[in-house]
C-alpha positions as CSV (number, residue, x, y, z in Angstrom):
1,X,192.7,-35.4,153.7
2,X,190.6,-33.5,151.2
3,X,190.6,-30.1,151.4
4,X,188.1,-27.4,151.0
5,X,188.7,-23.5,149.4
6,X,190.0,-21.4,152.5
7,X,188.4,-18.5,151.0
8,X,185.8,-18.0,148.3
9,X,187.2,-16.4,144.9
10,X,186.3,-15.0,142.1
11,X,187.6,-17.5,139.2
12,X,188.8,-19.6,142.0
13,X,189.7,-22.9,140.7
14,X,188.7,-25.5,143.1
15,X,186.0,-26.8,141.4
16,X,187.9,-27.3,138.2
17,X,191.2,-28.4,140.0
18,X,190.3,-32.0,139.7
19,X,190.0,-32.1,136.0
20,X,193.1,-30.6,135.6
21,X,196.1,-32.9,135.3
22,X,197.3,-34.1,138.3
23,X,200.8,-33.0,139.3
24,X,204.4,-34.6,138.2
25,X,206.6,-32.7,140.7
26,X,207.4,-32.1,144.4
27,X,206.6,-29.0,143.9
28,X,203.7,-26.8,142.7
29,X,203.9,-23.1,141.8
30,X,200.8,-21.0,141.6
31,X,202.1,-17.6,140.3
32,X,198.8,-16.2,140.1
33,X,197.8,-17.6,143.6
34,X,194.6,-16.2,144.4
35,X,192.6,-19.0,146.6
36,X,195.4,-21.4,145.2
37,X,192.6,-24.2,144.6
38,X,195.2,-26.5,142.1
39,X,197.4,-26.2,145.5
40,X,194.5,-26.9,147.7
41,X,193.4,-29.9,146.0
42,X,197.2,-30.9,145.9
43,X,198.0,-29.5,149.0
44,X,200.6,-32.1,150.3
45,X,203.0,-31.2,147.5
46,X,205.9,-28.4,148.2
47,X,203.8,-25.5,147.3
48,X,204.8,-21.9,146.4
49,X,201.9,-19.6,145.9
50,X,203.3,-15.8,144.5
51,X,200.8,-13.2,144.3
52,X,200.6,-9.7,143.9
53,X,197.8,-8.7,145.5
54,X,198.8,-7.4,149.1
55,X,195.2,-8.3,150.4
56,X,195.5,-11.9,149.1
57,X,199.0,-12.5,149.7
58,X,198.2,-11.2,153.5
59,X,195.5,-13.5,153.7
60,X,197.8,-16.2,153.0
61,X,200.1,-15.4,155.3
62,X,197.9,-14.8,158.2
63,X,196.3,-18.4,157.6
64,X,200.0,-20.5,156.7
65,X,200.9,-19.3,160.5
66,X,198.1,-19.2,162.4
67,X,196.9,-22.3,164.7
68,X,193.8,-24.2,165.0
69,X,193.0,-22.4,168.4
70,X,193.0,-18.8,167.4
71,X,190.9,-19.3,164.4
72,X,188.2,-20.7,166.2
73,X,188.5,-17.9,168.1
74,X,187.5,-15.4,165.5
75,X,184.3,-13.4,166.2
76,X,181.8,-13.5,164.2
77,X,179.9,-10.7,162.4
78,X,176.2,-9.1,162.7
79,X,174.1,-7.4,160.7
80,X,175.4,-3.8,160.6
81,X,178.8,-4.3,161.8
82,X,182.1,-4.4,159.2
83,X,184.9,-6.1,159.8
84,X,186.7,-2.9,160.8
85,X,184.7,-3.2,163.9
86,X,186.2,-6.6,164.9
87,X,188.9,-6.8,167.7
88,X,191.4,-8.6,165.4
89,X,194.5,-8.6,163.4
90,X,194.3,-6.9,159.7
91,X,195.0,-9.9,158.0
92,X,192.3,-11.8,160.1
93,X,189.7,-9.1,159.1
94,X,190.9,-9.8,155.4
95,X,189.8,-13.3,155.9
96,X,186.0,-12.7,157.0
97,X,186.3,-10.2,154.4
98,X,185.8,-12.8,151.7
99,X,183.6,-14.9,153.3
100,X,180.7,-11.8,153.8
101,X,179.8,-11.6,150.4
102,X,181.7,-14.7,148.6
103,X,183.0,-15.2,145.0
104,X,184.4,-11.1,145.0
105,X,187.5,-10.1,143.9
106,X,188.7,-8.3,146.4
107,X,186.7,-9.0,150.2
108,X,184.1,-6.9,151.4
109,X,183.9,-5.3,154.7
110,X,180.0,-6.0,155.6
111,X,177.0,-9.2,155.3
112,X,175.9,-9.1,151.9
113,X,172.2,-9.0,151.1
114,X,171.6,-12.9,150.9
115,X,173.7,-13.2,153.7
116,X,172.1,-10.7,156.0
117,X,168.7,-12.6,154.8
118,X,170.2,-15.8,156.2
119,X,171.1,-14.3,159.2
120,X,167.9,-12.7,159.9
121,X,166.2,-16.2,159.2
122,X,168.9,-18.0,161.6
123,X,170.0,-19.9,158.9
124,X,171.6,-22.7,160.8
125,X,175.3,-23.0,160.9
126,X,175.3,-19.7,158.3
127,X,174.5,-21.2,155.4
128,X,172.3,-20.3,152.1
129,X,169.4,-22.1,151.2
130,X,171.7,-23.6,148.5
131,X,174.5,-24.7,151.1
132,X,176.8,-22.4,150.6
133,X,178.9,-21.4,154.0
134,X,178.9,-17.8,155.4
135,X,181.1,-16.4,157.6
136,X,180.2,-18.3,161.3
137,X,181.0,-21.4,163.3
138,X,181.2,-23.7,160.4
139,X,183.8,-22.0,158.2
140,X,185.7,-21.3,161.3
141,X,185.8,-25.2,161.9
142,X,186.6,-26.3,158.4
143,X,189.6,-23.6,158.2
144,X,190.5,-24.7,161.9
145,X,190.7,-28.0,161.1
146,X,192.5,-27.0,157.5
147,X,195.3,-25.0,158.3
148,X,197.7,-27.5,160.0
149,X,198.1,-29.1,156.8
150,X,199.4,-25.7,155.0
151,X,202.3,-24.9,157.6
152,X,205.0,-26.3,154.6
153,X,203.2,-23.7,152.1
154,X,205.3,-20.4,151.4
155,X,203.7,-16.9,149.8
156,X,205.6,-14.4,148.4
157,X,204.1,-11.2,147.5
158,X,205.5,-10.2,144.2
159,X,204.9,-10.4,140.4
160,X,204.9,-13.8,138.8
161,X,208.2,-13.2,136.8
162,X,209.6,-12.8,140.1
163,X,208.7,-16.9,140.8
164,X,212.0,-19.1,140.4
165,X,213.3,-20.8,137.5
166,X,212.7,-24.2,138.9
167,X,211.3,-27.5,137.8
168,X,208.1,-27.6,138.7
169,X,204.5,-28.1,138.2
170,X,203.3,-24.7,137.3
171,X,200.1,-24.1,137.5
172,X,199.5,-20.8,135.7
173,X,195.8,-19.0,136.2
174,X,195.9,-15.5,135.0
175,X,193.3,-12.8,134.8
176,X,191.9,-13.9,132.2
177,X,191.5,-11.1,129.3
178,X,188.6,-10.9,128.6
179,X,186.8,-11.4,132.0
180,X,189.5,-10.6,134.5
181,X,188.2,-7.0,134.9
182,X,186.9,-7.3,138.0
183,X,190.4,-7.9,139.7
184,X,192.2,-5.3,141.2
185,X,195.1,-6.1,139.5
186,X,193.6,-7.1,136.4
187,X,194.7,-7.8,132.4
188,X,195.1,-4.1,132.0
189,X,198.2,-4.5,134.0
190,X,199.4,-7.4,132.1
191,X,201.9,-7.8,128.8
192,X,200.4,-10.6,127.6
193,X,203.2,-11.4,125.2
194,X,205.7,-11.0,127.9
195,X,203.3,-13.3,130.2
196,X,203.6,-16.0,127.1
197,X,207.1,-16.1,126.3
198,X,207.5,-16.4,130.2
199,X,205.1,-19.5,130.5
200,X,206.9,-20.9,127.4
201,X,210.4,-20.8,129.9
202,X,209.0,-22.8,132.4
203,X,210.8,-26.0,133.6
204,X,208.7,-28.7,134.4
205,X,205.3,-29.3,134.1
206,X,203.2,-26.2,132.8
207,X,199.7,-25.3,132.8
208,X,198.3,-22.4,131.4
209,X,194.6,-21.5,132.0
210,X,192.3,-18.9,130.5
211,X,188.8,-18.6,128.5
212,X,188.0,-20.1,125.0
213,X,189.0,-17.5,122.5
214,X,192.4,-15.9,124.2
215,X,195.0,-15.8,121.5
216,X,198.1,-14.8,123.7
217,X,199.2,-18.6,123.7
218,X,197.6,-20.8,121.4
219,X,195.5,-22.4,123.9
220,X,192.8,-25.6,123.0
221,X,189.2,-25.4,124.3
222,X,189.3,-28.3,127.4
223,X,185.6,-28.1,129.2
224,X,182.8,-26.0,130.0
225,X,183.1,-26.1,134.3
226,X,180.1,-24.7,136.3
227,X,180.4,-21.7,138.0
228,X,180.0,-20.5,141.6
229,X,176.5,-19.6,142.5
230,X,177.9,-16.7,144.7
231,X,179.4,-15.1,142.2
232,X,175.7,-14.2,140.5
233,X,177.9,-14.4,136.8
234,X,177.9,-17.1,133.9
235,X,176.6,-20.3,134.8
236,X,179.1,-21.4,133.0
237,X,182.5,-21.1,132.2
238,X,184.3,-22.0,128.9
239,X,187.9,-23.1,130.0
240,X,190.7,-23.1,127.2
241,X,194.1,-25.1,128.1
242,X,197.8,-25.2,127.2
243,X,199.8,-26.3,126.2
């Protein structure tokens, strides 16, 4: 079964996963887990996604346990309502979160302009005139039918030095330095040099992601990958690789 993102992302990598190399190991560790979209395309393996972020490691957590049923049973949202008005769990409100206004960095509580348009318009099934899925009946079913395959996944919500020392596949995806701003915990929070020697320690299969012209590892330039529409950025983005 091939799976889609469970949540849009900003510098999500499910559009890039498959030109990544595929994994070696049992196991895959995302210590920078974000939308996890190496693990999603890879999704049968043993995966271990460790993230900092308590509003994406929550995310993560509420969607490894919950069942088919009680996501379909999510309400949806109209125009002037946030997601603190919903009559759900935290975690679930987290989860519409990033599907109001797609490709953020951290998710929003309200429709976002082009997707209040849509709404207004009764886009059909929520999406944009370019296809892209809002928050509605059709997300809820591709994540319905999704998360049974995720119940062997585990999330721990921590820094990545905290990940074991295991053979692996790791699939490393920092913020990057010089366009992981945005995140709330971003490169400014990051010792780069302690991030590298750490990457160099792994066991296993490692790969290291950022943008062409990052110095903390010495990284090749791999491919340009196109970006989200959502995220109203680059068009492009210029993807450097190690080792």
């Amino acid at each position: 079964m091939n799976l889609k993102p469970f949540f849009t992302f900003y510098g999500g990598k499910w559009r890039a996963a498959p030109h990544y190399p595929p994994p070696e190991f049992a196991t895959v560790i995302e210590p920078f887990a974000g939308a996890a979209g190496y693990s999603v395309r890879h999704h049968e393996r043993q995966v271990l996604l460790v993230e900092k972020d308590p509003l994406i490691a929550a995310t993560w957590r509420y969607l490894i346990r919950s069942t088919p049923e009680e996501i379909l049973a999510l309400p949806d949202i109209e125009n002037g309502q946030t997601t603190d008005d919903l009559p759900i769990c935290q975690e679930a409100r987290l989860l519409v979160g990033w599907w109001v206004n797609g490709g953020s960095a951290t998710p929003k509580k309200s429709l976002g302009l082009w997707a209040r348009s849509m709404k207004e318009r009764g886009g059909t099934g929520w999406t944009t005139g370019r296809g892209q899925l809002v928050w509605g009946q059709r997300v809820k079913e591709r994540i319905a039918l999704q998360v049974p395959t995720i119940k062997h996944w585990r999330i721990v919500e921590d820094d990545y030095s905290t990940a074991p020392d295991i053979e692996a596949t790791w699939f490393i995806d920092p913020p990057y330095v010089e366009v992981g701003r945005y995140y709330r915990f971003g490169p400014d929070r990051i010792d780069f040099a302690a991030l590298a020697e750490w990457c160099r320690s792994r066991r296993g299969q490692v790969i290291v992601c950022e943008n062409v012209g990052a110095t903390w590892l010495p990284f090749r330039p791999w491919r340009r990958i196109k970006a989200s529409e959502r995220t109203g950025g680059r068009p492009f983005s210029h993807e450097a690789i190690w080792p």
